[in-house]
N, C-alpha and C positions, 0 to 999 in steps of 0.2 A: 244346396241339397245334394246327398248322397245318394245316387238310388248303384244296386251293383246286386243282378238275379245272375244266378247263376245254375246247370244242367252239369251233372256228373254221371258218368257211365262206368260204374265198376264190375269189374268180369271175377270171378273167382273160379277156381281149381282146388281142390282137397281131397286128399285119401288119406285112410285111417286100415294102419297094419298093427297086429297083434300076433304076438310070438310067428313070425313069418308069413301070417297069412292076408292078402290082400281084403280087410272088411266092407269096404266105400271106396271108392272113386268117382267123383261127380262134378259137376261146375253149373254155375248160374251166374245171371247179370244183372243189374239190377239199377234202376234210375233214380238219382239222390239229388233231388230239387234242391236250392238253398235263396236263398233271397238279405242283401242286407240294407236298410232306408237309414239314413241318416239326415237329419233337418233342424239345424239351426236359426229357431227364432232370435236369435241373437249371440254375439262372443259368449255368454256367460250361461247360455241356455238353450239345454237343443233336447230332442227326443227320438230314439234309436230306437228301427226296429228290425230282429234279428232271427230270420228261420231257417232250420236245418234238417233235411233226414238222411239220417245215418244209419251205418250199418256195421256189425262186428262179428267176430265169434267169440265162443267162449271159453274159459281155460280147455289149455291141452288134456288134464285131468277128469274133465265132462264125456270125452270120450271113451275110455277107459272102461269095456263093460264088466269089467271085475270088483267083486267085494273089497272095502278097504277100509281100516278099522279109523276113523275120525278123532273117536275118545269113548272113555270105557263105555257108554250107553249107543255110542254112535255109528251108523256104519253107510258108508255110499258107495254107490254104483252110478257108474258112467253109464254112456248110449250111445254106439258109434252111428245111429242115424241123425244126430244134430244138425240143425241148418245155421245160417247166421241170422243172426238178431236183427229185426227192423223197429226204428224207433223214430218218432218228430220230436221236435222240442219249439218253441217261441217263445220269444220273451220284448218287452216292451218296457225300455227305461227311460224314466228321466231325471233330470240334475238339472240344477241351479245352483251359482255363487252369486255373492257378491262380497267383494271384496273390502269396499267403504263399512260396510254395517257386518263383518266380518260374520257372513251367514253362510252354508254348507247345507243343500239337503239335496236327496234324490231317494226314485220310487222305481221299482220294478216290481213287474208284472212276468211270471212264466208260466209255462206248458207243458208237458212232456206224455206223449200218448206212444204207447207200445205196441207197435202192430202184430207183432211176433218176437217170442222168447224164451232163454233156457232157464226153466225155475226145476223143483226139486219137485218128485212127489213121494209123499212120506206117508209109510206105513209105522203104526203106533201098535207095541204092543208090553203093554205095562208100560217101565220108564225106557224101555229101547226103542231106539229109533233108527228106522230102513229107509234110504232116500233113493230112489231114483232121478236121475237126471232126463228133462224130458222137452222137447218140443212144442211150442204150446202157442195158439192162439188168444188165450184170455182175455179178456181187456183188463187195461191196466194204465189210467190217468192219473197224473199228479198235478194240482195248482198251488202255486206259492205267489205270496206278496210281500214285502219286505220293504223297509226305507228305513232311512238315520237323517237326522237331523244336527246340524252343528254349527254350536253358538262361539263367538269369542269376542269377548273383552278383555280389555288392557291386563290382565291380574287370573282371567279365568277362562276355563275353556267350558263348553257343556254339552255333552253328547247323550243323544234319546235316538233309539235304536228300535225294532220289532220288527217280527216276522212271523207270517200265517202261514201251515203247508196244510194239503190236504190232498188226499191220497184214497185211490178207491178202488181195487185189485182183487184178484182168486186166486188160493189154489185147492191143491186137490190133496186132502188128506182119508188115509184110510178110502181111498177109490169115492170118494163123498166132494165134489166141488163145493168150496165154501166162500163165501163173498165176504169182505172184509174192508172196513174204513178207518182211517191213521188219521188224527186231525193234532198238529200242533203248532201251541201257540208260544213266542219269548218274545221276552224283552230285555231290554238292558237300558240304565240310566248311570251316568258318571259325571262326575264333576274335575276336572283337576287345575292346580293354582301354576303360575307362571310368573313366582318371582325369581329374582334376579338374585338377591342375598338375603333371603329366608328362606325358612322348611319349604320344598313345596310337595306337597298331598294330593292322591288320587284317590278317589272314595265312590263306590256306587253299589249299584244295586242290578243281579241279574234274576232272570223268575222265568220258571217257564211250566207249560201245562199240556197235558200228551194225555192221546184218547185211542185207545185200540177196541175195536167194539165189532161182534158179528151175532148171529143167532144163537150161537155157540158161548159167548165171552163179553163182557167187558169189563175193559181196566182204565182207570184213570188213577196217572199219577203227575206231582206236583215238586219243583225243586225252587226255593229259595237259595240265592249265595250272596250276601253282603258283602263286599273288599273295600280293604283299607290299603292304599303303598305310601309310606310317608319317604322322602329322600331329602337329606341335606348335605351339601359342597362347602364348607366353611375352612377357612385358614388351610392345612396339608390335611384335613381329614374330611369323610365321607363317610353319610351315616345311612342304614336302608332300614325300612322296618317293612315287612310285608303279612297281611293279615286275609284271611278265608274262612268264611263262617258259610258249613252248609247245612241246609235243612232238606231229609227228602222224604213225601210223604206219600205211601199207596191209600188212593182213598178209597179203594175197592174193598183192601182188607184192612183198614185205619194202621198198618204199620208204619214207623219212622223210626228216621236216624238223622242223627245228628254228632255234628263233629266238628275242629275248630281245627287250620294247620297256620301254623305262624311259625314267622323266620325272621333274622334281624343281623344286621354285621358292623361292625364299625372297622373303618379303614383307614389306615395313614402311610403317607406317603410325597416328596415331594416333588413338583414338577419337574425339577432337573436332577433329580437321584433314578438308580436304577435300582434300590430298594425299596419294598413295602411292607408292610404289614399288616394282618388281620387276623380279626375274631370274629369266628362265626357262629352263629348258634341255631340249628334247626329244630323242628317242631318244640316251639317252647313251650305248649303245654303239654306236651307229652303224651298223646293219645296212643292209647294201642293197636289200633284198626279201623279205618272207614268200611261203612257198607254199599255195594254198589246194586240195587235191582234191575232188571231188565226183565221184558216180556217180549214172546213173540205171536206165532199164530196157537200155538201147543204146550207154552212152559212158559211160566212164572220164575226165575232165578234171583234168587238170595245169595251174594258172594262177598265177602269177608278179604280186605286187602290188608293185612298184617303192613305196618307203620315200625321202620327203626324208631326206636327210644330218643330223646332228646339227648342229641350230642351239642357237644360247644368244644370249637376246633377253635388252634390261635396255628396261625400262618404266616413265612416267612417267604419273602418273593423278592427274587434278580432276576431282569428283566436283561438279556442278551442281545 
């Protein structure tokens, strides 16, 4: 068994000058427990446990109490009274192998509480947006759990994956404190082959579900992505195929999108030459634009990422 607690004393100093004039000058100390437990029930299985509080500032830019344009709707303002940040965090893992029945799994457990921090507070008027930079006690917890599990036999590997956060925070818009909860959930499942002289294939499945909800809002939305990667090493040549099917769906406003990216190459070349050559071909179906949403505490965004056209390049390579 690991046991190693540990006591840290950090002292800071900071001043913050603009256009020549002294704003702040100040210092404080501050005491940052940490603790680390480690305890092996056996070679192949042990359970760690890992606590910290910490402390930081924030960008140089936070202090800055001048207007600065962000983007055409956007605009921030620093606070030369900022302090530094205090945060805890814990987390609690465990793992197991075993190596005969070729098994892999482990589970954590974390924490993270904010006792103090720099967040934004934003004034709304129409689509523009005024943020001040500000000091703030709020609460503000997040708990996550997360594991992967992993299988292997002679020919196959299989990995199942997930993870839960949840999140439970304020801020202050338009001078109105508003409370706000983030709950999200993914997964991931794949399978891929492990032969020696055949194709070998990786194919799975990821999916995840997200929930941002206050008095004010809620949203929920939803992404499936299926993958396919096939590769093959046979005689001087090499083959890739790589495939992306994604679905994403606001179930708030039933909008979706969907889109497919695939790519593929075939390659030759031989072990003792320093030439090669290739064909490559991207996006082979040719789509013109993926959609990406996102939400926050104030805006819904719909953003359109324009896709090159499907090229297919042939390539000549000497390797020096």
């Amino acid at each position: 068994m690991v046991l190693r607690p540990g006591l840290v004393l950090k002292k800071y100093n900071w001043n913050v000058s603009q256009f020549g004039d002294e704003l702040v000058n100040e210092q404080t100390a501050i005491l940052l427990p940490e603790l680390y437990v480690e305890y092996k029930f056996k070679t192949s299985e042990k359970l760690r446990l890992n606590y910290n509080r910490y402390t930081n500032f924030g960008d140089y830019s936070n202090y800055a109490n001048r207007l600065s344009l962000q983007s055409f709707n956007r605009i921030q303002r620093g606070n030369e009274n900022l302090q530094n940040q205090v945060y805890q965090s814990a987390s609690l893992l465990y793992s197991q192998f075993n190596m005969f029945k070729g098994l892999f799994y482990n589970a954590r457990l974390s924490y993270t509480h904010r006792e103090s921090s720099i967040r934004n507070q934003t004034e709304i008027e129409g689509i523009d947006q005024i943020s001040t930079s500000i000091f703030t006690d709020l609460p503000e917890n997040t708990y996550s759990i997360n594991g992967t599990i992993n299988k292997r036999i002679p020919d196959f590997t299989f990995t199942l994956g997930g993870n839960t956060s949840l999140s439970e925070y304020s801020r202050i818009i338009n001078e109105e404190v508003l409370d706000y909860e983030s709950i999200n959930l993914s997964y991931n499942a794949k399978v891929r082959t492990r032969f020696d002289d055949w194709p070998n294939l990786e194919a799975g499945v990821r999916q995840s579900f997200s929930r941002l909800n206050s008095d004010a809002i809620n949203n929920k939305f939803t992404t499936l992505s299926p993958f396919a990667n096939l590769e093959y090493d046979f005689w001087d040549f090499i083959i890739e195929f790589n495939c992306d099917y994604n679905y994403f769906e606001n179930q708030t406003t039933g909008d979706l999108n969907r889109f497919e990216l695939a790519e593929a190459s075939l390659f030759y070349g031989k072990e003792d030459s320093a030439w090669g050559f290739e064909v490559n071909a991207t996006n082979l179906f040719d789509i013109g634009f993926k959609r990406q949403n996102s939400v926050n505490e104030f805006m819904v965004s719909d953003r359109r990422i324009f896709v090159q056209p499907r090229i297919v390049m042939s390539k000549v390579i000497y390797k020096l």
